[in-house]
C-alpha positions, 0 to 999 in steps of 0.5 A: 500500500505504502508503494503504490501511494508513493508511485501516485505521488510521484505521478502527480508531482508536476516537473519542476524547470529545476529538475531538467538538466542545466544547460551547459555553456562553452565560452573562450576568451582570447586573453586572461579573464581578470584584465580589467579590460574586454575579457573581464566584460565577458567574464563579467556577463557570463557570471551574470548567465550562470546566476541567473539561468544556473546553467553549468559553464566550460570556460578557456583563457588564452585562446588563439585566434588559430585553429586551437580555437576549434579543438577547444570548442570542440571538446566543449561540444563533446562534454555536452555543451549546447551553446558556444559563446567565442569571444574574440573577433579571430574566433569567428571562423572557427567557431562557424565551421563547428557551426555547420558540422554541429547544427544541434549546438547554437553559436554566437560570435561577438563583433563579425558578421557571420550567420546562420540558423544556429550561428549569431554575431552580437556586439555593442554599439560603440561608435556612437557611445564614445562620443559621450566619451569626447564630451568628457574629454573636451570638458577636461583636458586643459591643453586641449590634446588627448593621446588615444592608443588604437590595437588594431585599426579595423572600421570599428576602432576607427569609428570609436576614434573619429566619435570621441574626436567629435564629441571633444570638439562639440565642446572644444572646437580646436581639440586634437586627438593623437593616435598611435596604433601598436598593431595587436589587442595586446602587446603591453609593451608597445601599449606603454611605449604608446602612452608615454610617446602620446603624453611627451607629445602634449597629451593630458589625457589618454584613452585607448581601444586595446584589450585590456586597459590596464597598462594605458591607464596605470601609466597615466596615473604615474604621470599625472594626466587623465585617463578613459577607459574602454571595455570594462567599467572596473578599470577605474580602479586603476586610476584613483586620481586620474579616472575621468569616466569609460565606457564598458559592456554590459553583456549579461542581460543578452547571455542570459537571453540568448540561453534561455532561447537555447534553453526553449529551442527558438534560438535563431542565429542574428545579428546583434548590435546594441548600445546605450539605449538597451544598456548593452553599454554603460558610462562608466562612474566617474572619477573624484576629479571630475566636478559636477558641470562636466557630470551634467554634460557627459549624462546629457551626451549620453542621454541625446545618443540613447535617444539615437543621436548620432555624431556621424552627420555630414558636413564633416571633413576627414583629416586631409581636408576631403569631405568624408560626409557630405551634408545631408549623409549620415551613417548608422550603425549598420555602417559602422564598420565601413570607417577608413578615415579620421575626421578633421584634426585627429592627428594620425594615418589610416594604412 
């Protein structure tokens, strides 16, 4: 008697979700998690994934962008991982490979272009956000020069640079920013000798689109000159005197869906791109040095590009004098990558 009121219960207890194995997430990230920098944001969002959905989490530093990026998503797959979260913009095409050969897994690449039924691409946008950045600096540097040091000069570094040059000569018409590009999202060495070679050149302030922002910001603490941070928002902590603002990723909340899709089955691979206004990007806190004037502006920047504001409305001139935007051309932020220009007084070559 005692077994088959047992086996009733048991028949009348609904499933519960929790009682469904966990989904289980392969993530690799082409550096150190912990660099205050892009891998830290990743980390970061996919910490928020794992707390939210209680999804079990396979996860790979120091991934090449080669073909060991294949072999070690490949072996997530084979410990039973259902989604692929390849992080770094080399990573893409090994990761659409498996795609094809794995249909039953769902893929998504951050910053390319790839899709498929179960391969999407997702990425912030940047380009417009960091004019909010510009405003800062406009507002800031004394000497009117800031020193941006560029990884690697696709479309998209490009338009982060002409974005923050623009929202800095919105407030400072004559401002100039000075690039130098050490050719790779990170080589600390050629980042150090970047930031000093840009503040021996007059820069007050520093900023940078490299992987980890650790070595710009640091040595511009030790000389004394403002620093904007990119990627993630814990690297003002590097920079107690000198942090002015950044920008970070906020990619949590799009994980955390993007899981729960795979979790339902209605996952479809698409193209991604989200900024201010979604939150897939926020302006980071400020710095004690920064007064409360220049707060006011920066959120009010911010606020106009969440509202769809984009600096990129022609007339604007490139930095050899040609027109780069006509008046009445704009471009969006499908256009984004296309950038093979600096605008009018940023000091520096695109090759």
């Amino acid at each position: 008697m005692l077994k088959i009121l047992i086996c009733v219960l048991a028949l009348a207890s609904p499933v519960r979700a929790q009682d469904k194995p966990p989904l289980t997430v392969g993530v690799i990230y082409i550096g150190t998690a912990n660099d205050y920098g892009y891998n830290r944001a990743m980390k970061d969002g996919v910490e928020a994934l794992r707390k939210a959905t209680g999804a079990n989490v396979l996860e790979a530093e120091n991934v090449p962008e080669s073909a060991e990026a294949q072999r070690v998503m490949a072996a997530m797959i084979a410990k039973g991982a259902k989604l692929i979260m390849a992080t770094s913009f080399g990573h893409q095409e090994f990761a659409f490979n498996l795609a094809r050969s794995h249909p039953q897994v769902a893929f998504v690449h951050a910053g390319g272009w790839m899709l498929r039924d179960n391969f999407g691409n997702f990425f912030g946008a940047t380009q417009t956000a960091w004019y909010v950045l510009g405003v800062a600096a406009g507002h800031m540097s004394k000497a009117g020069k800031a020193g941006f040091v560029a990884g690697v000069p696709i479309g998209y570094v490009i338009g982060n640079i002409n974005a923050f040059h623009l929202g800095a000569r919105s407030v400072n018409p004559k401002f100039q920013t000075r690039v130098v590009v050490t050719g790779g999202w990170s080589d600390k060495v050629k980042e150090a000798a970047a930031a000093n070679a840009l503040i021996d050149q007059g820069a007050d302030l520093v900023t940078m689109h490299v992987d980890s922002p650790a070595t710009v910001i640091q040595i511009a603490e030790n000389r004394g000159v403002y620093s904007i941070g990119f990627q993630s928002i814990e690297a003002r902590a590097l920079a107690p005197k000198g942090w002015i603002t950044g920008l970070g990723f906020n990619w949590g909340p799009y994980m955390t869906e993007t899981a729960q899709q795979v979790v339902n089955g209605t996952f479809k691979g698409k193209m991604v791109r989200l900024g201010l206004r979604e939150k897939m990007l926020v302006v980071a806190p400020f710095g004690d040095a920064v007064p409360q004037n220049v707060r006011d502006a920066v959120d009010a920047a911010a606020a106009r590009v969440a509202d769809g504001f984009t600096p990129f409305t022609g007339p604007i001139k490139d930095n050899t004098g040609a027109y780069a935007l006509r008046a009445g051309e704009k471009m969006e932020n499908s256009d984004m990558g296309k950038f093979d220009w600096y605008a009018e007084g940023v000091i520096g070559r695109v090759k």
